[in-house]
Every structure is written in C-alpha cells, then in structure tokens.
C-alpha positions in Angstrom: -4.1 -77.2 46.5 -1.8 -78.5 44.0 0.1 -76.0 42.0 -0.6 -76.5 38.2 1.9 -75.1 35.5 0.4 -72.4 33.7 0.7 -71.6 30.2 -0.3 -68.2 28.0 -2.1 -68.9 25.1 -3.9 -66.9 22.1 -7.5 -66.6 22.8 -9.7 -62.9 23.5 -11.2 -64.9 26.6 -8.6 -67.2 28.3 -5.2 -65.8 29.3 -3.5 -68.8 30.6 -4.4 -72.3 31.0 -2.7 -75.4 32.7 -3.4 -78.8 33.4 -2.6 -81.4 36.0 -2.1 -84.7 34.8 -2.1 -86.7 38.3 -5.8 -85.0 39.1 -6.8 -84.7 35.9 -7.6 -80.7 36.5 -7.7 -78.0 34.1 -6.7 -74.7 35.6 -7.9 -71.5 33.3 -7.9 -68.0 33.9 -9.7 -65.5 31.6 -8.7 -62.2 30.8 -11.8 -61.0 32.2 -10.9 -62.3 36.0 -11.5 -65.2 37.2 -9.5 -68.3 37.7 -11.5 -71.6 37.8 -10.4 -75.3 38.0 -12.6 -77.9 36.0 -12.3 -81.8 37.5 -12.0 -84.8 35.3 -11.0 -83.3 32.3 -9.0 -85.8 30.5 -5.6 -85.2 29.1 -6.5 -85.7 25.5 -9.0 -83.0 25.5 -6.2 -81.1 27.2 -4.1 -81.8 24.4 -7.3 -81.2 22.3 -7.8 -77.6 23.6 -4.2 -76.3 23.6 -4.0 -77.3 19.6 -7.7 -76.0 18.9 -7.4 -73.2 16.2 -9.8 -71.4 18.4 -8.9 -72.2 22.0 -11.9 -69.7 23.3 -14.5 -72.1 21.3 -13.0 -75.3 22.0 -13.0 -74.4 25.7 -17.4 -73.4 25.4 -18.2 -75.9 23.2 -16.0 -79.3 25.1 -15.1 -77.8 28.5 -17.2 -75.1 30.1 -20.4 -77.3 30.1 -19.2 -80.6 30.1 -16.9 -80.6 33.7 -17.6 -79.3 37.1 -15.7 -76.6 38.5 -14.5 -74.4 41.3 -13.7 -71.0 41.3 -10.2 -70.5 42.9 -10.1 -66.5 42.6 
C-alpha cells in the first residue's frame, strides 16, 4: 500500500487528509476514527477540497458519495 502524504487541516470531522497523485487516491482520517481511502478522485477536486471554506461539506457533498472506498483502519 502506497504511503500518501498527510496533511492537517481545519474541519470538526476530518483530521488530516492526503492525496496520491500517481493513483489518484484520497487518504482522510476523521477525528472520530477511521481512516478510509476513496479511488479515482481526481486531483482538481483535491485541490477543490483542500481550498473549500468548509472542507467537512465539500468532502459530503463532492467526495463521500461520489467515489468508492476502503477502510484502511
């Protein structure tokens, strides 16, 4: 499993996030627990997310329902 680059960022339900250009995966973990890896998220909505005013929105509303995912812990 590839190891993505993790950043913090301001949200009440996402502690970090990171994202892996090469497989196009977006790495979150939420302050709650939980660390899950979404597949085929582009980079722009990457780049989207990490500039969203509300990262916790951007991430339900664009991300949580639109890309599959595993749970990695």
């Amino acid at each position: 499993m590839t190891e993505i680059d993790m950043k913090p960022v301001r949200s009440r339900d996402l502690a970090l996030v990171g994202y892996d250009v090469a497989t196009s995966i977006l790495e979150v973990v939420f302050r709650a627990g939980g660390v899950y890896r979404y597949q085929g998220v582009p980079e722009s909505v990457y780049h989207e997310l990490m500039a969203a005013s509300s990262i916790g929105t951007f991430f339900q509303k664009n991300i949580k329902t639109q890309y599959s995912f595993t749970k990695v812990s």
